[in-house]
C-alpha atoms as one frame of an Amber mdcrd trajectory, in Angstrom:
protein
 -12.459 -40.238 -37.560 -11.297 -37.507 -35.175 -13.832 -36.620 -32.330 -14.039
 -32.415 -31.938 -15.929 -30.699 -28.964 -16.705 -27.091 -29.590 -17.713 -25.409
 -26.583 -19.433 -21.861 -27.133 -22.340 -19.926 -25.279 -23.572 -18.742 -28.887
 -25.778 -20.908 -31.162 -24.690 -19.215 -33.853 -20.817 -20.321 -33.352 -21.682
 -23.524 -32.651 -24.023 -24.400 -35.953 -21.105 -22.752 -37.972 -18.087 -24.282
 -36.571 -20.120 -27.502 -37.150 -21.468 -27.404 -40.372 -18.041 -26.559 -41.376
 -16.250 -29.695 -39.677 -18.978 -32.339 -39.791 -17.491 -33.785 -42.945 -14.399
 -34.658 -41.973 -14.611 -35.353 -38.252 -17.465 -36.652 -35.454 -18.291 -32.978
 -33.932 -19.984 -32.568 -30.358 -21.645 -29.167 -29.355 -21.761 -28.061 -26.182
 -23.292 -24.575 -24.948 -21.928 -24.357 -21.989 -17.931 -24.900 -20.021 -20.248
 -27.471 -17.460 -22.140 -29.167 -19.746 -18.771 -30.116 -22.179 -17.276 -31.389
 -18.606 -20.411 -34.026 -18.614 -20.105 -35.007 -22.480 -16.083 -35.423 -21.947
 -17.098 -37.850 -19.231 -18.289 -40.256 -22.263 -17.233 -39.228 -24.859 -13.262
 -38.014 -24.818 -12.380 -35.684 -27.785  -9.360 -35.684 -29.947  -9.191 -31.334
 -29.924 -11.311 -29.296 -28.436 -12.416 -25.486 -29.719 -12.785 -23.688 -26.860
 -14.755 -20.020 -26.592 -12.962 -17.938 -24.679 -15.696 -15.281 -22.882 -18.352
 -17.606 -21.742 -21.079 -16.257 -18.441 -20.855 -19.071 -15.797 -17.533 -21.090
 -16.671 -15.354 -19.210 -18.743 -12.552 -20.558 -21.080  -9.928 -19.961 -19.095
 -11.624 -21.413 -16.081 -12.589 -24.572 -18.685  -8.843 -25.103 -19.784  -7.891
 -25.499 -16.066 -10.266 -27.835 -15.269  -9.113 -30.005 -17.854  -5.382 -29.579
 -16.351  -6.618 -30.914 -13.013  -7.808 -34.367 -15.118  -4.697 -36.437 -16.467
  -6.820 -38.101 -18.584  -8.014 -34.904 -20.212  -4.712 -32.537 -19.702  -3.012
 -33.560 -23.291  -6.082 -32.726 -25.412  -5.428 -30.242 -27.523  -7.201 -26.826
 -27.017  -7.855 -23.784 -29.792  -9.201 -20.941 -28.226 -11.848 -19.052 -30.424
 -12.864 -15.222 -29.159 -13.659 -12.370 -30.667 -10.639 -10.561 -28.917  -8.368
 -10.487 -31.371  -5.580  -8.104 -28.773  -2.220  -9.643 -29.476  -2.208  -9.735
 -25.131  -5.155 -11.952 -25.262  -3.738 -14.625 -28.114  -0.635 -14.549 -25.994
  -2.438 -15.391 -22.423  -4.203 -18.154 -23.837  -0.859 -19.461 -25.613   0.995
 -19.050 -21.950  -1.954 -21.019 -20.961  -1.372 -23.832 -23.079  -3.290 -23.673
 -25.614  -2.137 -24.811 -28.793  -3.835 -22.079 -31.112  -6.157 -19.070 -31.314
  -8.459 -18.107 -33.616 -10.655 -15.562 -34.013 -14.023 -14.574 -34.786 -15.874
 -14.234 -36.455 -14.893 -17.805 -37.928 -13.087 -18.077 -41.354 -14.081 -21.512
 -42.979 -10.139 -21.421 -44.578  -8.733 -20.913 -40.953 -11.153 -23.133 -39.088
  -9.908 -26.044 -41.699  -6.473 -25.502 -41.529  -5.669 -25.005 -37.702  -7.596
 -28.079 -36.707  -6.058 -30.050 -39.555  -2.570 -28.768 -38.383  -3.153 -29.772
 -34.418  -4.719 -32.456 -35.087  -1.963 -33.701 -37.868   0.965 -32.858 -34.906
  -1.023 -34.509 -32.030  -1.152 -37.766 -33.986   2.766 -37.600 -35.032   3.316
 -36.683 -31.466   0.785 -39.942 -30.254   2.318 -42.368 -32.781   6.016 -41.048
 -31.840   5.303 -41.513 -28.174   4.243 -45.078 -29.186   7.100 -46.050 -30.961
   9.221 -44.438 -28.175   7.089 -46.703 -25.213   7.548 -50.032 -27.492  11.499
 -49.329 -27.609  11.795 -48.460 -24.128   9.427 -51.706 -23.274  12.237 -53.828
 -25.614  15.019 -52.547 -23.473  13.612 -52.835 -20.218  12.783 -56.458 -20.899
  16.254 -57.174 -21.868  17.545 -55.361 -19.651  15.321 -57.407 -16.429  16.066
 -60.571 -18.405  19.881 -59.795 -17.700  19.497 -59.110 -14.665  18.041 -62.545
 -14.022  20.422 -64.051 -15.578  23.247 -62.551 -13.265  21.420 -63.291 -10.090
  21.498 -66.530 -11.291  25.185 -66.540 -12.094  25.422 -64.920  -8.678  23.890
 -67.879  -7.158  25.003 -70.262  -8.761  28.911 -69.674  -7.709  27.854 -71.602
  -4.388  25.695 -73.930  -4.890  24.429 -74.072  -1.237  22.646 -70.459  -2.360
  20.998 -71.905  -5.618  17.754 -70.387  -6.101  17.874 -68.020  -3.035  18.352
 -64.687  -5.376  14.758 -65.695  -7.264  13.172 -66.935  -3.589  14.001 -63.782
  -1.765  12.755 -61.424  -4.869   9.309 -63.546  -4.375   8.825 -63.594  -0.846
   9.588 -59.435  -1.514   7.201 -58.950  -4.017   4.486 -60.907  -2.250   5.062
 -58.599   1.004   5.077 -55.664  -1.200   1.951 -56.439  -2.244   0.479 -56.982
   1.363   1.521 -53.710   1.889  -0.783 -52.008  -1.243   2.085 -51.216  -3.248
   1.400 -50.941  -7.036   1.572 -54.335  -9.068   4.449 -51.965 -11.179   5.921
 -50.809  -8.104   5.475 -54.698  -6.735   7.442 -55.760  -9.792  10.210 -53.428
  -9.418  10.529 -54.484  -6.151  10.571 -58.205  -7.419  13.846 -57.178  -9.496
  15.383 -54.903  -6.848  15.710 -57.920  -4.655  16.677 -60.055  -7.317  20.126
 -58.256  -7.307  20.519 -58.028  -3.801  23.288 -59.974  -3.766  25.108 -58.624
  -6.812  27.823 -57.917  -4.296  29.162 -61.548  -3.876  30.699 -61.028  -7.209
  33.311 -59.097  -5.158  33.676 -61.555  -2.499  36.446 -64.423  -2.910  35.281
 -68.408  -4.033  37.354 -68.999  -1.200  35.304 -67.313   1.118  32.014 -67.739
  -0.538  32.331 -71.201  -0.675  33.714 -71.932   2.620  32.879 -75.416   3.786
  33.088 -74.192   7.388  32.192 -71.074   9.111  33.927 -67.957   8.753  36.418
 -66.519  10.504  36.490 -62.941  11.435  38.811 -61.920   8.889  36.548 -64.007
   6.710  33.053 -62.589   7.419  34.674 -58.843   7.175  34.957 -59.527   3.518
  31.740 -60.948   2.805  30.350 -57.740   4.638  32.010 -55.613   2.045  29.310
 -57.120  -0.611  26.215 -54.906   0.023  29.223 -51.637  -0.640  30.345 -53.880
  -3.883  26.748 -54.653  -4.862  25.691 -50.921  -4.672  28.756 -49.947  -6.514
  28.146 -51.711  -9.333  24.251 -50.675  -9.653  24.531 -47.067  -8.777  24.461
 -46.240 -12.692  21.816 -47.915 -13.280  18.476 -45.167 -13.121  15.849 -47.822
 -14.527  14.745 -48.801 -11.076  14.149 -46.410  -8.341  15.974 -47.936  -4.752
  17.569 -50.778  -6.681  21.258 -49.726  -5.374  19.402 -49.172  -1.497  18.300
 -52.424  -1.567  21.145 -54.003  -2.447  23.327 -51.617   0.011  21.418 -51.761
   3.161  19.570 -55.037   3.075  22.178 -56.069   5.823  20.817 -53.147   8.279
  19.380 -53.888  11.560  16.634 -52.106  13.023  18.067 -51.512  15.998  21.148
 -49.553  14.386  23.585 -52.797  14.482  23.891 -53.575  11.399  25.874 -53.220
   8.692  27.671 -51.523   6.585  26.188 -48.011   7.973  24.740 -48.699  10.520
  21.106 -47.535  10.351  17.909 -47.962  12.551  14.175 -47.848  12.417  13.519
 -45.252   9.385  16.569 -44.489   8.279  16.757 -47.900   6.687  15.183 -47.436
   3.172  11.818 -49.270   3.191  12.765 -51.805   0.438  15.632 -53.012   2.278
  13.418 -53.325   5.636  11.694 -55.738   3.259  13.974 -57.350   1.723  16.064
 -58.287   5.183  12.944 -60.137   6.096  13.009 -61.624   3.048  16.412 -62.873
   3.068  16.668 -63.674   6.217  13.930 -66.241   6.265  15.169 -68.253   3.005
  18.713 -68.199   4.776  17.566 -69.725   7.595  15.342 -72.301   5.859  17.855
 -73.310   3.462  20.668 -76.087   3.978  24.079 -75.446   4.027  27.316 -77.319
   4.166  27.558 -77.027   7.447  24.312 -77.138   8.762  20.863 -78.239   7.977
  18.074 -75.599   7.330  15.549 -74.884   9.912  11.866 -75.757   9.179   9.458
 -72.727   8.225   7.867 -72.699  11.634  11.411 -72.817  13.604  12.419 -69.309
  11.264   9.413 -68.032  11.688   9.459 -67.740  15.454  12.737 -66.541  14.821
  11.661 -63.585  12.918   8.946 -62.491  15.419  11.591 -63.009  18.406  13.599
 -60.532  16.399  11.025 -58.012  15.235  11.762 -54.964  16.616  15.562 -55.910
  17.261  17.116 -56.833  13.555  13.498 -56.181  11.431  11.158 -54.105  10.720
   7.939 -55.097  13.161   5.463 -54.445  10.525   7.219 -56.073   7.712   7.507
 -59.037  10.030   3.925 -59.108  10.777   2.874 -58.214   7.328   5.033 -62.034
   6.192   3.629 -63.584   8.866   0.331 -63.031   7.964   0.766 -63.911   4.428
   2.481 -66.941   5.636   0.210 -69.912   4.220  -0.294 -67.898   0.869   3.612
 -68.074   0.266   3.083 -71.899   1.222   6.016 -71.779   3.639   4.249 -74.387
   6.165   3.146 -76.441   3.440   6.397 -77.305   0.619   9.916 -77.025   0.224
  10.021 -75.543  -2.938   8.637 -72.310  -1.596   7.662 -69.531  -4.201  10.017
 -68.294  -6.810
């Protein structure tokens, strides 16, 4: 059953407007614009009939309290005055109300308008629903694609398996250190995932190299945080998913690549995930050399803080350190 506050300075209203509704929905009186503002802090009502000339707290002054609340700023509002000027029903439309009706009450008008908000706030609720359930279907197919191509991405050198889902970890887990949202965590989580969405572009004969690079060689891998962004800059789902993947390479002391940006101008997700990517690089094994142990890579990021990373990204993953178990397994987090 639908909960209604009527808010009115007059006794009279308010035993009206009730005996009239309490039928057909759970109805909660309230004499004054502060004393509606306590009940609404327990009990939150599905419309709310709202007096417009009230001493104290007026209804105007009432309706933009509730707009300061976002978990009171949707209810639904009919003003009821005694004003009947067609300037007054249009300020308190332009207010955002969604009806007027005036007094004194008319049991036949009373019924109807709440019957009619009420009937378009629930189609409105229940199409909102369908609309977050749809949009929750194609953002998890959507992230489980995405997964699946950083694994593809990976596993087209086989020295890299597993260092797409490793770096999106260790990311998330500084994200976290830093307060960030557990949503805004997780986004972060699959902005890293892709960070190296760019190899795609890059040659098998250059990716999987058995030796190191040559110049000409390492020019074109560079080109795979441009490719990487190129490819995801269509993509809206994800706020900073095409900056991490385009300036994860960034130093932040302006020499990296391929813009070369310092300090602040390198978005923050990308200060992160450089640390990030950096550190499972080094302690991973390649084909031409054996990985470094957790402690070795970690001195290695504090001897470069300041220089290649972010100083307080560095600290922030040093700090977390034993949580991520990087002293204490090879397996790391993933």
């Amino acid at each position: 059953m639908h909960k209604i506050l009527i808010v009115d300075d007059s006794k009279t209203v308010l035993n009206q407007a009730m005996i009239l509704l309490k039928e057909s929905y759970h109805v909660f009186p309230s004499l004054s614009g502060s004393l509606a503002l306590k009940i609404m802090e327990h009990q939150t009502p599905d419309l709310i009939l709202l007096d417009l000339m009230m001493p104290e707290m007026d209804g105007k002054e009432f309706f933009l309290e509730l707009q300061k609340e976002k978990k009171w700023s949707d209810i639904p509002v009919i003003f009821l005055t005694s004003d009947t000027e067609d300037q007054t029903e249009a300020q308190c439309l332009n207010l955002g109300a969604y009806d007027f009706i005036g007094k004194p009450i008319v049991k036949e008008v009373l019924l109807s308008r709440v019957a009619k908000t009420l009937e378009l706030t629930d189609y409105r609720k229940n199409l909102q629903k369908k609309l977050d359930e749809k949009t929750h279907q194609i953002e998890t197919a959507y992230l489980q694609t995405m997964a699946a191509l950083a694994h593809t991405i990976d596993a087209k050198d086989p020295d890299t398996n597993g260092h797409s889902r490793r770096v999106a970890g260790y990311t998330k887990q500084i994200t976290q250190s830093l307060g960030w949202s557990e949503q805004d965590s997780e986004n972060a989580y699959f902005i890293a995932l892709l960070h190296d969405v760019g190899k795609i572009g890059v040659p098998d004969a250059v990716l999987k190299k058995q030796d190191r690079l040559t110049d000409k060689e390492y020019e074109l891998m560079k080109q795979h945080p441009v490719i990487g962004a190129e490819i995801l800059k269509e993509i809206k789902m994800l706020d900073g998913l095409s900056d991490g993947t385009l300036y994860h390479h960034e130093r932040f002391d302006g020499s990296g690549y391929p813009n070369g940006l310092k300090g602040d101008e390198i978005p923050l997700i990308a200060r992160i995930i450089s640390v990030a990517d950096t550190y499972d690089a080094m302690t991973s094994t390649r084909c031409y050399r054996k990985g470094l142990s957790p402690e070795t890579a970690m001195a290695e990021l504090k001897k470069q803080s300041g220089r290649q990373f972010d100083p307080e990204i560095v600290n922030k993953f040093l700090k977390i350190a034993d949580s991520l178990g990087v002293h204490k397994n090879e397996d790391r987090i993933m």
